[in-house]
PDB file of N, H, CA, C and O in Angstrom:
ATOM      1  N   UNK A   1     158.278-102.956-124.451  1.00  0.00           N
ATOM      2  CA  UNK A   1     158.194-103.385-123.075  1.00  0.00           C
ATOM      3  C   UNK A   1     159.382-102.845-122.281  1.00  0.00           C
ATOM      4  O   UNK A   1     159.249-102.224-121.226  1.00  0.00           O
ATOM      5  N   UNK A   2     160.785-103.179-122.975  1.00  0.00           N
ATOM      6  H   UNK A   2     160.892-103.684-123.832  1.00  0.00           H
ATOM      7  CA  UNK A   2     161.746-102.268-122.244  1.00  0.00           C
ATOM      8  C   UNK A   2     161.439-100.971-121.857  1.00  0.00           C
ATOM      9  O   UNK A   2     161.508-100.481-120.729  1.00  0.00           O
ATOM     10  N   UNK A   3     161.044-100.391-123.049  1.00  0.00           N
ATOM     11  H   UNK A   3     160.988-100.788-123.965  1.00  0.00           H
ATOM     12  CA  UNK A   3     161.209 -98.887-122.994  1.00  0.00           C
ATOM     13  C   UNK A   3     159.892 -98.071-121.285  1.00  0.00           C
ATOM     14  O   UNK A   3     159.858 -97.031-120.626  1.00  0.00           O
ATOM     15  N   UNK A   4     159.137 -99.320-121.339  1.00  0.00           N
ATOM     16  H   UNK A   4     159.164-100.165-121.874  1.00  0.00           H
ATOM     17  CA  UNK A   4     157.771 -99.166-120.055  1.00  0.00           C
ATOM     18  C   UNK A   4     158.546 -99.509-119.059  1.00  0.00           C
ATOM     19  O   UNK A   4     158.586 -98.614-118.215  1.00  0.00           O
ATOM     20  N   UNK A   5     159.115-100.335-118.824  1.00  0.00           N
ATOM     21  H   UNK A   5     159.082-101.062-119.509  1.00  0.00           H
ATOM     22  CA  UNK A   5     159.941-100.450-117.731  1.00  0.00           C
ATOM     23  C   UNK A   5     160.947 -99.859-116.990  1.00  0.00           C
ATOM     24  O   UNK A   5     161.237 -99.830-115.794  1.00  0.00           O
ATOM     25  N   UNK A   6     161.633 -99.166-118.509  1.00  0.00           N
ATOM     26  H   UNK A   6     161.398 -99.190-119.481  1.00  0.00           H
ATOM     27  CA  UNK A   6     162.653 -98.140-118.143  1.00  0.00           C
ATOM     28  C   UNK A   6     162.241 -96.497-117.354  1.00  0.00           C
ATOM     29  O   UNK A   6     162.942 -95.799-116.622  1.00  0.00           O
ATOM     30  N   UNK A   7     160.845 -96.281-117.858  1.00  0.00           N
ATOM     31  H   UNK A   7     160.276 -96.849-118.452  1.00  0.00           H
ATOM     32  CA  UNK A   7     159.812 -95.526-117.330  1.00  0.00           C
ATOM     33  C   UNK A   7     159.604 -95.907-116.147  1.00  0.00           C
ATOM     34  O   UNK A   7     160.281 -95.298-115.318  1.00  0.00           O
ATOM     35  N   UNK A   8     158.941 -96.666-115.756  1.00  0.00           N
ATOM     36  H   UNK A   8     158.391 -97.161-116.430  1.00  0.00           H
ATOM     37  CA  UNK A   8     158.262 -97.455-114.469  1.00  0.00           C
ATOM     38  C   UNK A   8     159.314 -97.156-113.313  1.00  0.00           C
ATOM     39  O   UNK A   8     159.149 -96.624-112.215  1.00  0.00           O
ATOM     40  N   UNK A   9     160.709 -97.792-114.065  1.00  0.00           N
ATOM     41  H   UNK A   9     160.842 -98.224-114.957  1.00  0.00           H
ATOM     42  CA  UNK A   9     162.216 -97.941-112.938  1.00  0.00           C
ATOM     43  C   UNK A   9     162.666 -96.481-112.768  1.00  0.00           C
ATOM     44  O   UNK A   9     162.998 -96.321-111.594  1.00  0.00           O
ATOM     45  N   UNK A  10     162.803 -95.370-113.477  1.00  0.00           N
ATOM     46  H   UNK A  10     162.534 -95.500-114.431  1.00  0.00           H
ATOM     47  CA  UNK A  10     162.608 -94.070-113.311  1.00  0.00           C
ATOM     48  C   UNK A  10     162.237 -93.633-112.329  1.00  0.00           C
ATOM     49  O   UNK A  10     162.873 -93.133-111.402  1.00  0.00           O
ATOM     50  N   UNK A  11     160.727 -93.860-112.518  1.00  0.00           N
ATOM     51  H   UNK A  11     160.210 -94.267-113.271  1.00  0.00           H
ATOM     52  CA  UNK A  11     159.617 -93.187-111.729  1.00  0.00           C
ATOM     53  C   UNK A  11     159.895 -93.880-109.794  1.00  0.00           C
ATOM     54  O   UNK A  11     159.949 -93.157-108.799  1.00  0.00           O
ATOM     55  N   UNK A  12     160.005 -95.240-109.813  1.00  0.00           N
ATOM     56  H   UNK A  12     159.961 -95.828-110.621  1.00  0.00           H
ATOM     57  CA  UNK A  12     160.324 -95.497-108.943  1.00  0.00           C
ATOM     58  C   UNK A  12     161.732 -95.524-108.224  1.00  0.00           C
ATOM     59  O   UNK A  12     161.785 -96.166-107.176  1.00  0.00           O
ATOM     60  N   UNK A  13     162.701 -94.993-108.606  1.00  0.00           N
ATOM     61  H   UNK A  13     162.658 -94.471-109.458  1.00  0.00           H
ATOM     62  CA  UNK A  13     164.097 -94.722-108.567  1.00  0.00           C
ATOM     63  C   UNK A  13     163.628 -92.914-107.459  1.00  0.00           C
ATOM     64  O   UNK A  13     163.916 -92.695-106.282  1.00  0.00           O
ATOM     65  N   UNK A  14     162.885 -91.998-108.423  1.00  0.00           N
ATOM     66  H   UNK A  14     162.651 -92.175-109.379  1.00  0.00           H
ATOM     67  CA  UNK A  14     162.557 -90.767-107.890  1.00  0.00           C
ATOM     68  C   UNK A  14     161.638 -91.081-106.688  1.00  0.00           C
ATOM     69  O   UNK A  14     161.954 -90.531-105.633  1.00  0.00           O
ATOM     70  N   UNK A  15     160.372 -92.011-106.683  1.00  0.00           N
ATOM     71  H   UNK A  15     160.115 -92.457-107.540  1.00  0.00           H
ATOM     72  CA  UNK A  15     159.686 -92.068-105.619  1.00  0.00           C
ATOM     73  C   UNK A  15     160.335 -92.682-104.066  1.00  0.00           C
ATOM     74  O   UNK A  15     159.853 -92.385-102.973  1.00  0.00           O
ATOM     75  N   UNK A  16     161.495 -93.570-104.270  1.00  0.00           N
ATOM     76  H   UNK A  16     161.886 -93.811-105.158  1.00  0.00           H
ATOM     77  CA  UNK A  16     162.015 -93.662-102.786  1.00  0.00           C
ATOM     78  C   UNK A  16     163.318 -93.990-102.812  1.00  0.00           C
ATOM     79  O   UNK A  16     164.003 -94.996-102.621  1.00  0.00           O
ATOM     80  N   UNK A  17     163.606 -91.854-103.362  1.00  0.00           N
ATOM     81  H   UNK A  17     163.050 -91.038-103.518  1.00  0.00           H
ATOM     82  CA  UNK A  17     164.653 -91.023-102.911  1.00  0.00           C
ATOM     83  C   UNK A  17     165.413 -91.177-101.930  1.00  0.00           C
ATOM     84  O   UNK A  17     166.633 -91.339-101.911  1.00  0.00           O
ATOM     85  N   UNK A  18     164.226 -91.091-100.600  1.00  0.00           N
ATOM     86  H   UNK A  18     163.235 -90.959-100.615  1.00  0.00           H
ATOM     87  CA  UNK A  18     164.754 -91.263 -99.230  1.00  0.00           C
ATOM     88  C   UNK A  18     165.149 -92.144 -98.272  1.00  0.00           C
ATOM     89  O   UNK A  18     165.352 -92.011 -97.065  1.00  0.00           O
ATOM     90  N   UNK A  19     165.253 -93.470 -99.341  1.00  0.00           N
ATOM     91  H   UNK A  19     165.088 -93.579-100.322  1.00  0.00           H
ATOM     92  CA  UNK A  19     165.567 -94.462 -98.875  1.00  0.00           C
ATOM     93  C   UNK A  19     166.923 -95.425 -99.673  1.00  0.00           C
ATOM     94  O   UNK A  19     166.771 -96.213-100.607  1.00  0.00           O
ATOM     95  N   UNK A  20     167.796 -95.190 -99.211  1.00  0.00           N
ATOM     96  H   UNK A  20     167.919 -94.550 -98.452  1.00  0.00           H
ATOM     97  CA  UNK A  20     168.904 -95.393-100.017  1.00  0.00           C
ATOM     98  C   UNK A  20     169.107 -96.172-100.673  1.00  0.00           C
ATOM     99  O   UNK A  20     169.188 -95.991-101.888  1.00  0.00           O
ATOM    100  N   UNK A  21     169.259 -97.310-100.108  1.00  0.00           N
ATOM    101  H   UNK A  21     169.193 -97.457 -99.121  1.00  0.00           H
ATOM    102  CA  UNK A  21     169.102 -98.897-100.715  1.00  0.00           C
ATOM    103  C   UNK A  21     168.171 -99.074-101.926  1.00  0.00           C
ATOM    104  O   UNK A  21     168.443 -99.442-103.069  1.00  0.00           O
ATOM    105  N   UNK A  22     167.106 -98.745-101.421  1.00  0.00           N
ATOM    106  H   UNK A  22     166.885 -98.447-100.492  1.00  0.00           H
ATOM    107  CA  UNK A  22     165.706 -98.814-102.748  1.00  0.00           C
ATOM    108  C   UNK A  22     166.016 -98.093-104.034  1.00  0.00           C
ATOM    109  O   UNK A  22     165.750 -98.332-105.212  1.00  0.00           O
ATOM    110  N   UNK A  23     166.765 -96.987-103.322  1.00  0.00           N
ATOM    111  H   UNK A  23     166.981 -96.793-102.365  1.00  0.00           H
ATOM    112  CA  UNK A  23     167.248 -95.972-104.772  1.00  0.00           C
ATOM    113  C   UNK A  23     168.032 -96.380-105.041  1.00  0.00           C
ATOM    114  O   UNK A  23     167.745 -96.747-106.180  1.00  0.00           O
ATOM    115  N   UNK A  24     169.197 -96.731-104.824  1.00  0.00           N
ATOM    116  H   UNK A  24     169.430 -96.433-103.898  1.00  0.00           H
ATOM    117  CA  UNK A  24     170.005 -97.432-105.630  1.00  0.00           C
ATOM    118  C   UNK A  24     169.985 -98.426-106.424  1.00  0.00           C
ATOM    119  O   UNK A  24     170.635 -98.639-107.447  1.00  0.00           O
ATOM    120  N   UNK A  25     168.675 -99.431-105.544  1.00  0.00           N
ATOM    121  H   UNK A  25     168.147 -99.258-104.713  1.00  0.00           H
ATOM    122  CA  UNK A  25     168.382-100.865-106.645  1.00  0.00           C
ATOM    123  C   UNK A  25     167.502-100.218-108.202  1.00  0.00           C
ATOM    124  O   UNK A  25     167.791-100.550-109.352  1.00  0.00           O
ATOM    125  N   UNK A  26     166.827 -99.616-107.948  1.00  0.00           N
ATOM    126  H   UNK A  26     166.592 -99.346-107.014  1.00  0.00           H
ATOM    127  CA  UNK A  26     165.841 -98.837-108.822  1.00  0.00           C
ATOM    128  C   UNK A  26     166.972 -98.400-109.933  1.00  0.00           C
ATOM    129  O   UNK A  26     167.341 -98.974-110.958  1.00  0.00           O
ATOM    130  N   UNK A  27     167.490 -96.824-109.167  1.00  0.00           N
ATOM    131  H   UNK A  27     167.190 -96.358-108.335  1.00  0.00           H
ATOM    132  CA  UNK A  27     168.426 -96.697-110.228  1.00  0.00           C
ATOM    133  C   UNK A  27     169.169 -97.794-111.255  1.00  0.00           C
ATOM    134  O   UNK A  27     169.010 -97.757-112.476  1.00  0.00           O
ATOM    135  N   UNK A  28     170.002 -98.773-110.563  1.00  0.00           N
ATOM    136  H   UNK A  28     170.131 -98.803-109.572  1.00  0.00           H
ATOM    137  CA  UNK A  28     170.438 -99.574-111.214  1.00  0.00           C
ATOM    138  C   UNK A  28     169.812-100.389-112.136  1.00  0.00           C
ATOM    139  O   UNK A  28     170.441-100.824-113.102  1.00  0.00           O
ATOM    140  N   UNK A  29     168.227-100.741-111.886  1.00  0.00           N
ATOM    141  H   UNK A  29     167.716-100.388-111.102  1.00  0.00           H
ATOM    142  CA  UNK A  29     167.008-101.167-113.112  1.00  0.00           C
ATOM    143  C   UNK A  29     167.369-100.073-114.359  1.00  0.00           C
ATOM    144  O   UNK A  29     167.870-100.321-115.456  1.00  0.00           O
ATOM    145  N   UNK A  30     166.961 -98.858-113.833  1.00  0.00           N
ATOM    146  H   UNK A  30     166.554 -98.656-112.943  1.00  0.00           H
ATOM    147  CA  UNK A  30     167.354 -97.608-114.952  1.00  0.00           C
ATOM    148  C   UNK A  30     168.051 -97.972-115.905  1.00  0.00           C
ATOM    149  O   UNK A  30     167.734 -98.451-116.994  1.00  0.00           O
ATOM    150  N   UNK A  31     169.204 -97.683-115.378  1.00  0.00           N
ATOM    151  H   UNK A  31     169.461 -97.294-114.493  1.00  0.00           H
ATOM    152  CA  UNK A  31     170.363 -98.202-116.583  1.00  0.00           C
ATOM    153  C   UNK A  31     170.659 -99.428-116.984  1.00  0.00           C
ATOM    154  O   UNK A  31     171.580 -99.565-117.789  1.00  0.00           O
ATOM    155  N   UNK A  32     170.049-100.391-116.578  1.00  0.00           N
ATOM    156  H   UNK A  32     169.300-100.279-115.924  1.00  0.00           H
ATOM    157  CA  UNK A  32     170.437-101.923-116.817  1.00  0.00           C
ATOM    158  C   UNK A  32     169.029-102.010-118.218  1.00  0.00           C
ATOM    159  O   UNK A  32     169.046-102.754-119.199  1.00  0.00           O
ATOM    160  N   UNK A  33     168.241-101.270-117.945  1.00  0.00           N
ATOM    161  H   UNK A  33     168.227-100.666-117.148  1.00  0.00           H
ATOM    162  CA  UNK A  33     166.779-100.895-118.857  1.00  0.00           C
ATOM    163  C   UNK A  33     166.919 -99.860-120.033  1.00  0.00           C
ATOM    164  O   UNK A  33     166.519 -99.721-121.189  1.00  0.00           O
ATOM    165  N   UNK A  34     167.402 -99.460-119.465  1.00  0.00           N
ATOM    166  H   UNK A  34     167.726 -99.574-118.526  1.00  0.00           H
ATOM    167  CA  UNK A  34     167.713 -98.164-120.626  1.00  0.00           C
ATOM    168  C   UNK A  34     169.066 -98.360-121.763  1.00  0.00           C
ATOM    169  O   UNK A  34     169.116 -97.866-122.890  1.00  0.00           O
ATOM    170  N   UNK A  35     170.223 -99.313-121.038  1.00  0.00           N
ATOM    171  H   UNK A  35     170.182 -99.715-120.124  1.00  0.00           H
ATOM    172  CA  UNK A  35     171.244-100.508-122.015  1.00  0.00           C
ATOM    173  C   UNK A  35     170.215-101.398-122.945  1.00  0.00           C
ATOM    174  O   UNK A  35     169.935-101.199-124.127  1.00  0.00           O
ATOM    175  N   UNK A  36     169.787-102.322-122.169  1.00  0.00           N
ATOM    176  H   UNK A  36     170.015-102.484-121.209  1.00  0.00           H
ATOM    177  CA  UNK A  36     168.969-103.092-123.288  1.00  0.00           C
ATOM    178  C   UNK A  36     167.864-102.452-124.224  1.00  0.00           C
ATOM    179  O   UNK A  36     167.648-103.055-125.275  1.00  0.00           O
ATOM    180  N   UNK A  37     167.196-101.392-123.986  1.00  0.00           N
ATOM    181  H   UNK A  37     167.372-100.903-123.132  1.00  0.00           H
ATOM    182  CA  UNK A  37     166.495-100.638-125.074  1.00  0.00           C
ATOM    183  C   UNK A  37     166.878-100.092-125.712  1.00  0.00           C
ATOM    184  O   UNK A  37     166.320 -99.962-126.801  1.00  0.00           O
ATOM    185  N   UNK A  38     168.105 -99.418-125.414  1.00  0.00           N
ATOM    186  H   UNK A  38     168.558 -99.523-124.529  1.00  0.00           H
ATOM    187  CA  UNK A  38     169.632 -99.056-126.792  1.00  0.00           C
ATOM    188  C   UNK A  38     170.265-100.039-127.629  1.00  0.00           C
ATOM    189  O   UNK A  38     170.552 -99.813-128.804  1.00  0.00           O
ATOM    190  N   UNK A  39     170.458-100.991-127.111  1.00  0.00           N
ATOM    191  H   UNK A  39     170.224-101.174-126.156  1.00  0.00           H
ATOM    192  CA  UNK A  39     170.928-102.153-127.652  1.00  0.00           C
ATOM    193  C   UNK A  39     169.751-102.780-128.879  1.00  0.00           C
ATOM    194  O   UNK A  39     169.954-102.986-130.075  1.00  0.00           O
ATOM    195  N   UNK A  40     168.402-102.995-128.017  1.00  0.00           N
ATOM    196  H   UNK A  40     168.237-102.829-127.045  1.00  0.00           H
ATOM    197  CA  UNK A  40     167.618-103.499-129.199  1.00  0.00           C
ATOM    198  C   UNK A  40     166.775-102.354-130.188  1.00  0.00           C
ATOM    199  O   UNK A  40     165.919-102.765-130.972  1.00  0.00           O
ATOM    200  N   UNK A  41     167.000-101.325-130.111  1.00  0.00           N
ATOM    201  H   UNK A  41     167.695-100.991-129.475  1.00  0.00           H
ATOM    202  CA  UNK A  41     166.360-100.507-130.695  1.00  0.00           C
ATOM    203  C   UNK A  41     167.459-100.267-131.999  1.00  0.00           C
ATOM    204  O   UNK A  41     166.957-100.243-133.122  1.00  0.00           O
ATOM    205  N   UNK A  42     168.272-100.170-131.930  1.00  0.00           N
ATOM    206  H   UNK A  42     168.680-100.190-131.017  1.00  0.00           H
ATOM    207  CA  UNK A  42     169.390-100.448-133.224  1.00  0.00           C
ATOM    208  C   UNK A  42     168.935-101.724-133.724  1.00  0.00           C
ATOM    209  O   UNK A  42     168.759-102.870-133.311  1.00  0.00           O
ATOM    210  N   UNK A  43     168.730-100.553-135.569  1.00  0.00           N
ATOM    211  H   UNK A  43     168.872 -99.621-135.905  1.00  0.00           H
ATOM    212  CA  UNK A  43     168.442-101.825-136.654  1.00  0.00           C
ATOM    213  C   UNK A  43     169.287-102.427-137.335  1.00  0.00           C
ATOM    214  O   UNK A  43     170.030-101.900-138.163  1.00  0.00           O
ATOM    215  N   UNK A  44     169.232-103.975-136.943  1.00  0.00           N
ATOM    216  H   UNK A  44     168.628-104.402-136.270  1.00  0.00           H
ATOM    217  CA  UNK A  44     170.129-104.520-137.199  1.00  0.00           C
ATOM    218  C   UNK A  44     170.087-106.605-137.095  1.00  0.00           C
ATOM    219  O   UNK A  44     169.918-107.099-135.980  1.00  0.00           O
ATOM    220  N   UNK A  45     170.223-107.361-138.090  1.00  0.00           N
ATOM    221  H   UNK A  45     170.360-106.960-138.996  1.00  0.00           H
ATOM    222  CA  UNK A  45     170.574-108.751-137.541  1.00  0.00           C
ATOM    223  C   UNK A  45     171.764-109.140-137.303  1.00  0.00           C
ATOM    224  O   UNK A  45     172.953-108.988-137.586  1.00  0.00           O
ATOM    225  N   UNK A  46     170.832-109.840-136.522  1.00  0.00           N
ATOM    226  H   UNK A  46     169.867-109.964-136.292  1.00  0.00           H
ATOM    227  CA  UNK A  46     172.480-110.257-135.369  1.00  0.00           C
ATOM    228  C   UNK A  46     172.941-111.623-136.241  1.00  0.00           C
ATOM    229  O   UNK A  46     172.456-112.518-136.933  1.00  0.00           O
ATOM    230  N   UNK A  47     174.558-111.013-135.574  1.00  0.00           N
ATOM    231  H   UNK A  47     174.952-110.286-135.012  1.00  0.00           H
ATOM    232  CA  UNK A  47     175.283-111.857-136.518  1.00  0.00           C
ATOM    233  C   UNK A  47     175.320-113.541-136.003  1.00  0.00           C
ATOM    234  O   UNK A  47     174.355-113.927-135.344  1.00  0.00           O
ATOM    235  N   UNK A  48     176.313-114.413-136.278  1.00  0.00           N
ATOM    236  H   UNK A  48     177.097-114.099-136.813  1.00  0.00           H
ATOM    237  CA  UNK A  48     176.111-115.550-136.395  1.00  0.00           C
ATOM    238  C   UNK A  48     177.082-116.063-134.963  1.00  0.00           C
ATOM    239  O   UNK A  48     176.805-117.155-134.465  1.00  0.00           O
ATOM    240  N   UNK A  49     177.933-115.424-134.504  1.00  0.00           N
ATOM    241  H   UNK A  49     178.157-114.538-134.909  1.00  0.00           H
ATOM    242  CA  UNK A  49     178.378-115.438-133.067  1.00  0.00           C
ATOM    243  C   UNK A  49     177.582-114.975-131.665  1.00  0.00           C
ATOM    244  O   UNK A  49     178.007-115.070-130.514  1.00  0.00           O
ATOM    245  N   UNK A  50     176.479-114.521-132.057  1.00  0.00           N
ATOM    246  H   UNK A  50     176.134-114.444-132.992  1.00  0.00           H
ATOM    247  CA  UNK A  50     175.465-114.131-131.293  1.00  0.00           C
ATOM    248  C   UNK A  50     173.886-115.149-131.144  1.00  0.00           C
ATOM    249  O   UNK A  50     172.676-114.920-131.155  1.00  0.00           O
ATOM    250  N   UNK A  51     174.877-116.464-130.995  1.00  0.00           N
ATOM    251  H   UNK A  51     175.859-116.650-130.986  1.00  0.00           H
ATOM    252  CA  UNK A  51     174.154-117.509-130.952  1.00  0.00           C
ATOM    253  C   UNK A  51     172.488-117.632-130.923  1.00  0.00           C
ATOM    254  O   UNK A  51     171.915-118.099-131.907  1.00  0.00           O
ATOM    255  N   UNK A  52     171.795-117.228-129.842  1.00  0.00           N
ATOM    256  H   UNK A  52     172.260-116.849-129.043  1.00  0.00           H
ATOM    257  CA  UNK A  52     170.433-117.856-129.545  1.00  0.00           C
ATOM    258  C   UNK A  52     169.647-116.627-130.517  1.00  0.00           C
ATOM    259  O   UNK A  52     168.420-116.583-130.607  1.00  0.00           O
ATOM    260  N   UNK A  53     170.359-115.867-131.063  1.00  0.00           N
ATOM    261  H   UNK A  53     171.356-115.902-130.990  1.00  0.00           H
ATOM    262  CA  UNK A  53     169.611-114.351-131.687  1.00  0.00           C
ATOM    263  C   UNK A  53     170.160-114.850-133.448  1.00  0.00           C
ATOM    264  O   UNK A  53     169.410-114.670-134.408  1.00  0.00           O
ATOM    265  N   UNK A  54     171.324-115.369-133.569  1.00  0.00           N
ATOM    266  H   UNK A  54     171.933-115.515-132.789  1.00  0.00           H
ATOM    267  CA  UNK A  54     171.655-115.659-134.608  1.00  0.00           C
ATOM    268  C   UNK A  54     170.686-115.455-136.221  1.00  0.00           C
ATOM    269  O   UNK A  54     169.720-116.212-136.316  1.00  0.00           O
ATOM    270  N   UNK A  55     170.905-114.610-137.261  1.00  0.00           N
ATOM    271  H   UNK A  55     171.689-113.995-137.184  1.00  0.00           H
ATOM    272  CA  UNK A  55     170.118-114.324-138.097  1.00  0.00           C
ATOM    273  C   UNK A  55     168.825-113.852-138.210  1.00  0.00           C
ATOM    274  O   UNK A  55     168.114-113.665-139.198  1.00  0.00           O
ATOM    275  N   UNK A  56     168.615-113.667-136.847  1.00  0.00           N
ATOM    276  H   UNK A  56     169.192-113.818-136.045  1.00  0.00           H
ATOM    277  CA  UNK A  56     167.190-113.008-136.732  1.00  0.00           C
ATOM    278  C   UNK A  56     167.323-111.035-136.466  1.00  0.00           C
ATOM    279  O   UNK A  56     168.132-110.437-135.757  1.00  0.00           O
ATOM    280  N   UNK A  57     166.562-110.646-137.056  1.00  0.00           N
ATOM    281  H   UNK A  57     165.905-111.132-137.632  1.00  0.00           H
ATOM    282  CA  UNK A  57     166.261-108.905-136.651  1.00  0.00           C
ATOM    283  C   UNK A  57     166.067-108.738-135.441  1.00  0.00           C
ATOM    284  O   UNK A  57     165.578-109.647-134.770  1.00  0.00           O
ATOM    285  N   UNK A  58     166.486-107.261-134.769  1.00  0.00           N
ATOM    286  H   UNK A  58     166.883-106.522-135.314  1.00  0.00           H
ATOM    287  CA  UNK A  58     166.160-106.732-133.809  1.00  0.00           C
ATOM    288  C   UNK A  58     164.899-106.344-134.060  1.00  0.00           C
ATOM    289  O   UNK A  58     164.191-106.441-135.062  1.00  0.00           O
ATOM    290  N   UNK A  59     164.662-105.705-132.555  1.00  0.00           N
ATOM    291  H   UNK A  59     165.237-105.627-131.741  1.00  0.00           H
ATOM    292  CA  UNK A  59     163.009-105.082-132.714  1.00  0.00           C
ATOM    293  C   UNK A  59     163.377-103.354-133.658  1.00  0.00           C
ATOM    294  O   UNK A  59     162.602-102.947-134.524  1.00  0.00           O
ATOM    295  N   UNK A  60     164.525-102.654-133.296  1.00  0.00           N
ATOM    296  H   UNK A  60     165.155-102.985-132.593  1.00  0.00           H
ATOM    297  CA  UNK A  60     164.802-101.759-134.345  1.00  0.00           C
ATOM    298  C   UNK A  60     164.508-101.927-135.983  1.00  0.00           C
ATOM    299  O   UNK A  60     164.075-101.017-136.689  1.00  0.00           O
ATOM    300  N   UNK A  61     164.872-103.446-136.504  1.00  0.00           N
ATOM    301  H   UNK A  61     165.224-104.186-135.930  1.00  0.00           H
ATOM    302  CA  UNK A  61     164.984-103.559-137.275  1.00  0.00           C
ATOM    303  C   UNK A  61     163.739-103.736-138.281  1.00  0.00           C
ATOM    304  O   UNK A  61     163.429-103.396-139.422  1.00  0.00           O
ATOM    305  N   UNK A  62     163.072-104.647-136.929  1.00  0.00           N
ATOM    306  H   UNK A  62     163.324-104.924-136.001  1.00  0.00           H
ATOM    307  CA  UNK A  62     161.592-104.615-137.462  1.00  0.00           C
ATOM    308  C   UNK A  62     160.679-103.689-137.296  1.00  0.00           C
ATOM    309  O   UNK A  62     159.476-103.742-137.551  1.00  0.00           O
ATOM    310  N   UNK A  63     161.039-103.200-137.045  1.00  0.00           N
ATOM    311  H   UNK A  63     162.017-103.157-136.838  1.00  0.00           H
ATOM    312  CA  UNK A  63     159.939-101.490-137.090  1.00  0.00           C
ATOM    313  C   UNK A  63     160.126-100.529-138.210  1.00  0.00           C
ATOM    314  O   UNK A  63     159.300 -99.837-138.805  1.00  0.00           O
ATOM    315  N   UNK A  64     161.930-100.703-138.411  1.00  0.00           N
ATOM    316  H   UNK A  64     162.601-101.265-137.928  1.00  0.00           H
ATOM    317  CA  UNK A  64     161.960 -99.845-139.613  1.00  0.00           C
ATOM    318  C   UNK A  64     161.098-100.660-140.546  1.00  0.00           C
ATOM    319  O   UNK A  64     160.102-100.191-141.097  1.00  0.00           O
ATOM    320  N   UNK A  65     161.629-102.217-140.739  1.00  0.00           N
ATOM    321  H   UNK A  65     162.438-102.598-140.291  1.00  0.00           H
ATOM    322  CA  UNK A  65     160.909-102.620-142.126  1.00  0.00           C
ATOM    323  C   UNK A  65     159.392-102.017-142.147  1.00  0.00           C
ATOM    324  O   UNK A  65     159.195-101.280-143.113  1.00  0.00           O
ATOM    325  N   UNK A  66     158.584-102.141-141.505  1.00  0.00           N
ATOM    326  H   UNK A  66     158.745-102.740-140.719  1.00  0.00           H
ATOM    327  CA  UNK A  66     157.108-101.761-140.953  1.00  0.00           C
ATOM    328  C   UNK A  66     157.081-100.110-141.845  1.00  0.00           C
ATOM    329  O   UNK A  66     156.357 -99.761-142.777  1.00  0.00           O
ATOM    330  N   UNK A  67     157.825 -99.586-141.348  1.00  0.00           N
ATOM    331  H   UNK A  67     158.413 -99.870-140.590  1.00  0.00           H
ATOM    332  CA  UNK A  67     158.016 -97.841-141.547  1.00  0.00           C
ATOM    333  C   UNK A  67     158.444 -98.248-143.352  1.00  0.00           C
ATOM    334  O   UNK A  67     157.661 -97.760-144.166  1.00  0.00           O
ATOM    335  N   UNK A  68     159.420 -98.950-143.833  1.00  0.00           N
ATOM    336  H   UNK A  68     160.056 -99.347-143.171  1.00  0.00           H
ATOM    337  CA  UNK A  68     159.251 -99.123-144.960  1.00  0.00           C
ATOM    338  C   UNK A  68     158.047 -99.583-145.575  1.00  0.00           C
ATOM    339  O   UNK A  68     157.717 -98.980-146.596  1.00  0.00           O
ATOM    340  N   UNK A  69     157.183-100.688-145.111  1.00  0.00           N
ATOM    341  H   UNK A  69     157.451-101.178-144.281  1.00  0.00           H
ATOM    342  CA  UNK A  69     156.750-101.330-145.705  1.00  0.00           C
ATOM    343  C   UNK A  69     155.747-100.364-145.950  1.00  0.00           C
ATOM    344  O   UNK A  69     155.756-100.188-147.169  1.00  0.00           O
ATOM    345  N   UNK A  70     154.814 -99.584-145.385  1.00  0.00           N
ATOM    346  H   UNK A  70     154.807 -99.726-144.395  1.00  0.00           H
ATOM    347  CA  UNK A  70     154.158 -98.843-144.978  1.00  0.00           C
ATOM    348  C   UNK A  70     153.936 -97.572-145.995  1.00  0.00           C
ATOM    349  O   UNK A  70     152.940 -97.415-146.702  1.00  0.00           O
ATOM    350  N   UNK A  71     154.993 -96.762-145.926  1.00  0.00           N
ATOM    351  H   UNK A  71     155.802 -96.890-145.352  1.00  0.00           H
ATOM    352  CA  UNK A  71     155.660 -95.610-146.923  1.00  0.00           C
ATOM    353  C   UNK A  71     155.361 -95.915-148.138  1.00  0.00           C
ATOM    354  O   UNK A  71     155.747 -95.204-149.066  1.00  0.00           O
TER     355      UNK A  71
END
């Protein structure tokens, strides 16, 4: 879902170019979208200071298992 959004905020970042404000909010989706899909795409569980995520897998993490399980 990140990764569609980060698309979507792209696309609309380029479509109103000519309007400054809009591009800038857009842009800023970009990278605020494209951080969190870096962030969860690394496989990995989160540790135990990372409260509400605490011991659970990323979505990285669970895809590899998948790609393992799979293989």
């Amino acid at each position: 879902m990140t990764l569609l959004l980060l698309l979507i905020d792209s696309y609309l970042a380029r479509y109103f170019a000519a309007y400054a404000g809009i591009h800038y909010f857009f842009n800023g989706l970009f990278y605020l979208n494209t951080f969190q899909f870096l962030a969860t795409a690394v496989p990995l569980i989160y540790p135990n200071w990372y409260k509400p995520y605490a011991g659970l897998p990323s979505d990285g993490y669970q895809k590899l298992s998948l790609l393992k399980k799979n293989i």
